[in-house]
Biotite code that builds the C-alpha atoms (Angstrom):
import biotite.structure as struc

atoms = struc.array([
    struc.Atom([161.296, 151.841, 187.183], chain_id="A", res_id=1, res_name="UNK", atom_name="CA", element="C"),
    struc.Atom([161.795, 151.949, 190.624], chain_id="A", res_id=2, res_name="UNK", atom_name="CA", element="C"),
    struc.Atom([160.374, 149.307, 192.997], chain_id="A", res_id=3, res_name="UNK", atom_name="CA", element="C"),
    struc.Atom([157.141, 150.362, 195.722], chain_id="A", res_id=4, res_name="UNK", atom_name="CA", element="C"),
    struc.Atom([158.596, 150.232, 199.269], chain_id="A", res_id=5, res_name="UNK", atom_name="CA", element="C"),
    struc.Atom([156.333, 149.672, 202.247], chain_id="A", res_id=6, res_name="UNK", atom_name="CA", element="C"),
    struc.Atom([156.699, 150.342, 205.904], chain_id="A", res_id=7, res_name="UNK", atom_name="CA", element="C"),
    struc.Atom([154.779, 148.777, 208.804], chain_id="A", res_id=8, res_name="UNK", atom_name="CA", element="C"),
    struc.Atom([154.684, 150.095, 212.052], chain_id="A", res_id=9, res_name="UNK", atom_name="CA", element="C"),
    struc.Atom([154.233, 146.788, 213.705], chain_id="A", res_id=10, res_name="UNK", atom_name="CA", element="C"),
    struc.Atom([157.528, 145.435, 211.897], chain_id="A", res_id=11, res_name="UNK", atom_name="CA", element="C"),
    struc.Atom([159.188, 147.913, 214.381], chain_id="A", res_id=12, res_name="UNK", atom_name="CA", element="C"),
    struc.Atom([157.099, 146.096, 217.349], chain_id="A", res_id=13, res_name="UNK", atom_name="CA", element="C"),
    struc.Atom([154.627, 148.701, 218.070], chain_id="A", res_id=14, res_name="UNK", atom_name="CA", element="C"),
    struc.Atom([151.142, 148.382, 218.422], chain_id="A", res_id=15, res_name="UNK", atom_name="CA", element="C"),
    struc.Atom([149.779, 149.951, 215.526], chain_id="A", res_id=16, res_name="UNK", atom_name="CA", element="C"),
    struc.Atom([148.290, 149.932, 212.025], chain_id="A", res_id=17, res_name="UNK", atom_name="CA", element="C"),
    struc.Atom([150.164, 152.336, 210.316], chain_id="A", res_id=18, res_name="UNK", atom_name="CA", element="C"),
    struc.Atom([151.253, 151.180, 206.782], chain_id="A", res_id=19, res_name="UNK", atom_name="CA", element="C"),
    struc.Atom([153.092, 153.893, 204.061], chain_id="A", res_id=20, res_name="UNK", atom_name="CA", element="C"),
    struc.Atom([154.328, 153.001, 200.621], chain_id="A", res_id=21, res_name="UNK", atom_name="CA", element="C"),
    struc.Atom([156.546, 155.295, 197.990], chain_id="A", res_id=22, res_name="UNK", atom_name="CA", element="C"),
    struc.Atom([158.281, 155.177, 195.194], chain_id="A", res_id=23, res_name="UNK", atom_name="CA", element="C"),
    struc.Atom([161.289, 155.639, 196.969], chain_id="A", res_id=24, res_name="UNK", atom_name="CA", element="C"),
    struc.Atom([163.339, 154.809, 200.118], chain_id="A", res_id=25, res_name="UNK", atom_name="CA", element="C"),
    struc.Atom([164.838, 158.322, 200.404], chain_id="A", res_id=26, res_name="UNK", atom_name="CA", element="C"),
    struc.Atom([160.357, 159.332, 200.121], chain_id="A", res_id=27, res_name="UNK", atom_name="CA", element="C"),
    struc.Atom([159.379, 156.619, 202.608], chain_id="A", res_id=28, res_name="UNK", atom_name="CA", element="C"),
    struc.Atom([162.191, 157.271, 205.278], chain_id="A", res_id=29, res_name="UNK", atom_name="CA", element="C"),
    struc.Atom([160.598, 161.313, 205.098], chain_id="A", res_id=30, res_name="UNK", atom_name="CA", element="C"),
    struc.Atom([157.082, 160.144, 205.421], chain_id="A", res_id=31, res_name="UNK", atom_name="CA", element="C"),
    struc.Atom([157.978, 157.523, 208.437], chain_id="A", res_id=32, res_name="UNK", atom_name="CA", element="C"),
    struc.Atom([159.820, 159.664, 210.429], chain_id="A", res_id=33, res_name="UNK", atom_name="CA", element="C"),
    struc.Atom([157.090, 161.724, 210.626], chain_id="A", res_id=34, res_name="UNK", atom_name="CA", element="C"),
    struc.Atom([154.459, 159.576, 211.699], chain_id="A", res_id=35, res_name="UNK", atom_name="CA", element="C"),
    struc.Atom([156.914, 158.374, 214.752], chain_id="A", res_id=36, res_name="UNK", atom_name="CA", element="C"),
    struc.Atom([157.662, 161.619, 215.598], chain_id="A", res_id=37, res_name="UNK", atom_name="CA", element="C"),
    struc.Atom([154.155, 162.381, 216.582], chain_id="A", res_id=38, res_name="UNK", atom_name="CA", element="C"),
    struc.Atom([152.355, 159.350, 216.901], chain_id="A", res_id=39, res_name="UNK", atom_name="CA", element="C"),
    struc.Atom([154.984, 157.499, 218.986], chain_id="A", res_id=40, res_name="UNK", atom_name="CA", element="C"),
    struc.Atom([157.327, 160.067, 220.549], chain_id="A", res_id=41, res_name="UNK", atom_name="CA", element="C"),
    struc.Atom([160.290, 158.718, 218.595], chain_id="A", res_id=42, res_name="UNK", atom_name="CA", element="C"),
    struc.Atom([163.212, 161.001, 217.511], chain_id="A", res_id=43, res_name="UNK", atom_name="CA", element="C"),
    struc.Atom([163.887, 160.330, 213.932], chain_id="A", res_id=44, res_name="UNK", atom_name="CA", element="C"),
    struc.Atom([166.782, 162.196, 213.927], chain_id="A", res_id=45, res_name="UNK", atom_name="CA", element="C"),
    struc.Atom([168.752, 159.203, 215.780], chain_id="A", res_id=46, res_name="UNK", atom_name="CA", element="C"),
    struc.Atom([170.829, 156.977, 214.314], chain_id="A", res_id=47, res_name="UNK", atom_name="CA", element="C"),
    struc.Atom([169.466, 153.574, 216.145], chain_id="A", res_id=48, res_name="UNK", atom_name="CA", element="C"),
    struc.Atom([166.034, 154.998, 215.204], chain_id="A", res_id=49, res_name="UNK", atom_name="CA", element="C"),
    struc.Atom([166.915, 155.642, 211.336], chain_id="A", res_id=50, res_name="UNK", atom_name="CA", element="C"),
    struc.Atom([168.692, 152.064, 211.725], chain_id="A", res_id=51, res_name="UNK", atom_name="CA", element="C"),
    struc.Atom([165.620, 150.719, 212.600], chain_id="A", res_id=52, res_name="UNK", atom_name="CA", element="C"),
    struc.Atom([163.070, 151.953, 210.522], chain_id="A", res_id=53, res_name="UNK", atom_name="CA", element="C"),
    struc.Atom([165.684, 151.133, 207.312], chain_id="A", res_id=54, res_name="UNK", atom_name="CA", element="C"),
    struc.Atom([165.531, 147.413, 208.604], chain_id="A", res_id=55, res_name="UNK", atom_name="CA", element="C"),
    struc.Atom([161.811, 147.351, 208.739], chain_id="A", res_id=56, res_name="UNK", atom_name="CA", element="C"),
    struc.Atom([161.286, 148.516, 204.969], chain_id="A", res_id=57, res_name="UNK", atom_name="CA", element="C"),
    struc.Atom([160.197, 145.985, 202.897], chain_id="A", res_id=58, res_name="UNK", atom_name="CA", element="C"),
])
């Protein structure tokens, strides 16, 4: 069984109540980049940014 991982947009510093779960980290990675592509202008496609959100998970 895999464990739940959860990501929090305010665990990157950013204003904002955004909150994902998934099964997996490969699952939650695709479902964060996403929401910070269009709700925050963020290019998920970067490195630092992929460092970042990878940090964040929980």
């Amino acid at each position: 069984m895999q464990e739940v991982r959860t990501f929090r947009c305010r665990d990157l510093g950013l204003a904002c109540e955004y909150e994902e779960m998934a099964e997996s980290e490969n699952e939650l990675m695709k479902r964060v980049e996403g929401h910070l592509q269009t709700a925050h202008q963020m290019d998920p496609g970067h490195p630092e940014v992929q460092e970042r959100i990878r940090q964040a998970m929980r």
